[in-house]
C-alpha positions in Angstrom: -102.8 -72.4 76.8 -100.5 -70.2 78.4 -96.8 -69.6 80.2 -96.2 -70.0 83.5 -98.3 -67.2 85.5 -94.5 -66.3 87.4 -93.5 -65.1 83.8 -96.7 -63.3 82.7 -96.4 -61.1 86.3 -92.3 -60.2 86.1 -92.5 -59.6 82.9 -95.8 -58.3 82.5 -94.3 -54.7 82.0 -92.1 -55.4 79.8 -92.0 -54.8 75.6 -89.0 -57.2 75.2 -88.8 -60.1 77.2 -84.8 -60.6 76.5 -81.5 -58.9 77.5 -81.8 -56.6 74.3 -82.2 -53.1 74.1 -84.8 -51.3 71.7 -81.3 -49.9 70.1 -80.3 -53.9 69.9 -83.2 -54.5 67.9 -82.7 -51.3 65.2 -78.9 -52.6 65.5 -80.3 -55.9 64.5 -82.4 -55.0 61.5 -80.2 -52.4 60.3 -77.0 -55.0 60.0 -79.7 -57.3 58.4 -80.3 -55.4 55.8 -83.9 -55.7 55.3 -86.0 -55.0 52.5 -89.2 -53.9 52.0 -92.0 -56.3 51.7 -89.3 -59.0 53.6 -91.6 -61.4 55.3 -90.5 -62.6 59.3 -91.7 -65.2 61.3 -91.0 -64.9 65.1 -91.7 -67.6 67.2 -92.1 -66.9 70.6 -92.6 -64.0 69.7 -93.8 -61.9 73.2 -95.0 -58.6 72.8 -94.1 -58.5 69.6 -91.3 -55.6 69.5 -89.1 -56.6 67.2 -91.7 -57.3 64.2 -93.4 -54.0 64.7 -90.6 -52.0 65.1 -89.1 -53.3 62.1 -92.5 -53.1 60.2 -92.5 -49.2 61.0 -88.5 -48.8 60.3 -88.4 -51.5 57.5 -91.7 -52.0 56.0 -91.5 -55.8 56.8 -94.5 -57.8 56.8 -94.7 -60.5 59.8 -96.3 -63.0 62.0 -95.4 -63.7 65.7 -96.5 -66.8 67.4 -96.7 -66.7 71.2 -98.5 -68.8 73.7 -98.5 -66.0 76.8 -102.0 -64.4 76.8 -100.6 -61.4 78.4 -97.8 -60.8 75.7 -100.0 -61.8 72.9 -102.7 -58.6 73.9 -99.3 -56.4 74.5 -97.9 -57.2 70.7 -101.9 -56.4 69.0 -101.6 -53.6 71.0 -97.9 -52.5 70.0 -99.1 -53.3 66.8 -102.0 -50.6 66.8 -99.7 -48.1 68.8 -97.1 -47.9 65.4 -99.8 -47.8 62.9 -98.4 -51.5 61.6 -101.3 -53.7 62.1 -101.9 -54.0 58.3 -98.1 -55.4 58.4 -97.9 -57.3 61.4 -100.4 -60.5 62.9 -100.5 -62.1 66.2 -101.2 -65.7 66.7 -102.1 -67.1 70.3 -100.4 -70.3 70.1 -97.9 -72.8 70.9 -95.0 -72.0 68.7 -93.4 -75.5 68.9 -93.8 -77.4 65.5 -95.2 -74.1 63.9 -94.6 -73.9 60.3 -95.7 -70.5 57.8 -98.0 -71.0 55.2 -95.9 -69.1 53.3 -92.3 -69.3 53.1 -90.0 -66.1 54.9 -87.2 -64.3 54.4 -86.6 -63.8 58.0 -87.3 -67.2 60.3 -86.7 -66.3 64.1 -86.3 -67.8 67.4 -85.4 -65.3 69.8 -84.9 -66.7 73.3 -87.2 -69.6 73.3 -84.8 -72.3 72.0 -87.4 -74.9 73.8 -89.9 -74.9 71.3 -87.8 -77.1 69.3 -86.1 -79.4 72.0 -83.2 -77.0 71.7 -81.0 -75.1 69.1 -81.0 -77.6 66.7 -84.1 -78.6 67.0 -85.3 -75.0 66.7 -83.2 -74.4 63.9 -84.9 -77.4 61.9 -88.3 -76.1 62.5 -87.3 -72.9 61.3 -85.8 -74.0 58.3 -89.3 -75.5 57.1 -90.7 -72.0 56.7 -87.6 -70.7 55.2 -87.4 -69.2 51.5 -84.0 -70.3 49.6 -81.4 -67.7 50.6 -83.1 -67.1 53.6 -82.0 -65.9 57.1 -82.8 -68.0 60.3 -82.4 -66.1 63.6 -81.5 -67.8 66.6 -81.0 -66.1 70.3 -79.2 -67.8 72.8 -77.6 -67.7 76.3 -73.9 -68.6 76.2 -71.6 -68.4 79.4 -69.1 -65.1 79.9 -66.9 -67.2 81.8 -67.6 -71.3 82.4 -69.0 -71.6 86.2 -66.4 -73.6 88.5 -69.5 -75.5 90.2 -72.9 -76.8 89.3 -74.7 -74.7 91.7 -73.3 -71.8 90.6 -74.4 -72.6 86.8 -78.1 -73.7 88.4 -78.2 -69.9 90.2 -77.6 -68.5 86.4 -81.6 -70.1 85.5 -79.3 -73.3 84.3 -80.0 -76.7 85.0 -76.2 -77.6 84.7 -73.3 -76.1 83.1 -73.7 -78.0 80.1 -77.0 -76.0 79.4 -74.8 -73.3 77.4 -71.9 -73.1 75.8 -68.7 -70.2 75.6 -69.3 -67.9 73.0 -66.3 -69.8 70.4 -68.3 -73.0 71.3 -72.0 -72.1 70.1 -70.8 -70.4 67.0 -68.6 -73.7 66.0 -72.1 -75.6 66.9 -74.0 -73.8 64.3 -71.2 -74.4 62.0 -71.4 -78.1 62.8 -75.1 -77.7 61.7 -74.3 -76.9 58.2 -74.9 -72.9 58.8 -72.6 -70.1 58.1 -72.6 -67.4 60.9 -73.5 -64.2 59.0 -74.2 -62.0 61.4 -74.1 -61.3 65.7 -75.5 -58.8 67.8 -74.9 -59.2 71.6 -76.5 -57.7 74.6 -74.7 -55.6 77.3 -74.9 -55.1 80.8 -77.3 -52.3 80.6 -79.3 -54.7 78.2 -79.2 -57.3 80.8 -79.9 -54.5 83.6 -83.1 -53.5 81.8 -84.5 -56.9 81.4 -83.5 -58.4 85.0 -84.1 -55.5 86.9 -86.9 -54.1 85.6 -89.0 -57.1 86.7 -88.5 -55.8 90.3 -90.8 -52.7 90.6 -93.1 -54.6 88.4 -93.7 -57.6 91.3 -93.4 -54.6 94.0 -96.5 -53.1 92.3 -97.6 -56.4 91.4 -97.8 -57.2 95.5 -99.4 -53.6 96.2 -102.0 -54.2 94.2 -102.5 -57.9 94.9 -101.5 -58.4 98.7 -104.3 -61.2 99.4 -103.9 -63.3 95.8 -102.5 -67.0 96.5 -99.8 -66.2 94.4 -98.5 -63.6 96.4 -96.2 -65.6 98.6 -94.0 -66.4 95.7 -93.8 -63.1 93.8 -92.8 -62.1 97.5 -89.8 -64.5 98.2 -89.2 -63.9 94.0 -88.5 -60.1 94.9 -86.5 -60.9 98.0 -83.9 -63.4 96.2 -83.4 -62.1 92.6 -81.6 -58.6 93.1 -78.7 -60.5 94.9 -79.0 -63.3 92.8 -78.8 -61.6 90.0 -75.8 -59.7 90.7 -73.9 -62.0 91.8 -74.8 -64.9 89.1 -76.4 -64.4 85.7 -74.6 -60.5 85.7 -70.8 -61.9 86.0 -71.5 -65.8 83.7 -74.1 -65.2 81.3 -74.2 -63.5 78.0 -76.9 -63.4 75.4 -76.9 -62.5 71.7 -78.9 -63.1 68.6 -77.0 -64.9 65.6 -78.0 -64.6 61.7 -77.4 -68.2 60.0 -77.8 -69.1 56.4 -77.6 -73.0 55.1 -74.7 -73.7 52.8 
């Protein structure tokens, strides 16, 4: 069981595999208002970043579910590097359908929507580990600006335009759900920089030290296309943010 091996080498260097910052994530727990002892599910949950950051800054208690081998030994190790591995477990698994023992405080979805068919889909998964008064965490792409052409919206990782919504569009959507929006936190451009960019260097060094592996070719042509794409698509269309819904 694992990701696609194109993820597990661009992103292989990375500690959050999303547009946020390390400040996004304090943002994020701080606006929460976390207590003690809260516990967080996070499915999909990479190399675990946000749980054991907020375990050290919050004292959370949480599990992270994540089928990438590589990001599930980088979140036990981030885990051991805080001092939070009596608050934090990793489970090497497919997170789709993946309910808690134990019911949360916190139930998250951070940038892997697909587990559950989508956002609603995710959403009701989440919801079955949720504790009354809970918070569910969902992040999501939305577009900066709608793209005037299909191929434009396909060079921004979309399949079609209709794969995100604006911003005004995907909070009315979680309304439609039966959620109230009560809280947002958005990445930037240097958020986006950091995530996009940093993937670079990693499949340069990536091809350095693997210049005969079959899967050289397309980490090669990867490198060649993605700064320009990049720039010219996903920078100027996309935007990203994390969203705190509770059921009403």
């Amino acid at each position: 069981m694992d990701i696609p091996r194109i993820f597990n080498v661009t992103e292989s260097a990375h500690r959050i595999h999303n547009p946020f910052t390390s400040e996004k994530y304090a943002t994020l727990g701080a606006v929460l208002r976390l207590e003690p002892e809260t516990r967080v599910l996070d499915l999909g949950s990479g190399s675990g970043e946000m749980l054991c950051t907020w375990a050290r800054d919050h004292k959370i208690t949480g599990l992270g579910v994540d089928m990438s081998t590589v990001f599930h030994k980088q979140a036990e190790l981030r885990a051991k590097e805080l001092g939070v591995t009596d608050r934090v477990r990793f489970i090497h698994a497919d997170a789709a359908g993946y309910i808690a023992d134990e019911k949360v405080g916190v139930a998250a979805c951070v940038g892997a929507t697909w587990i559950g068919g989508g956002v609603a889909g995710t959403i009701e998964l989440l919801a079955k580990s949720l504790s009354p008064e809970g918070i569910i965490l969902i992040g999501e792409p939305y577009w900066l600006k709608l793209p005037p052409t299909e191929d434009i919206a396909k060079n921004c990782d979309a399949t079609a335009i209709a794969d995100f919504l604006m911003l005004p569009e995907l909070i009315e959507s979680f309304e439609a759900l039966g959620y109230d929006v009560v809280e947002m936190v958005l990445a930037d451009l240097e958020g986006w920089d950091r995530y996009s960019a940093a993937m670079w260097l990693t499949m340069r060094k990536w091809l350095k030290a693997n210049p005969d592996d079959d899967f050289a070719p397309e980490i090669r042509a990867h490198l060649t296309s993605e700064p320009k794409r990049y720039v010219t698509y996903t920078r100027e269309y996309v935007g990203w943010g994390v969203f705190a819904l509770m059921a009403r």
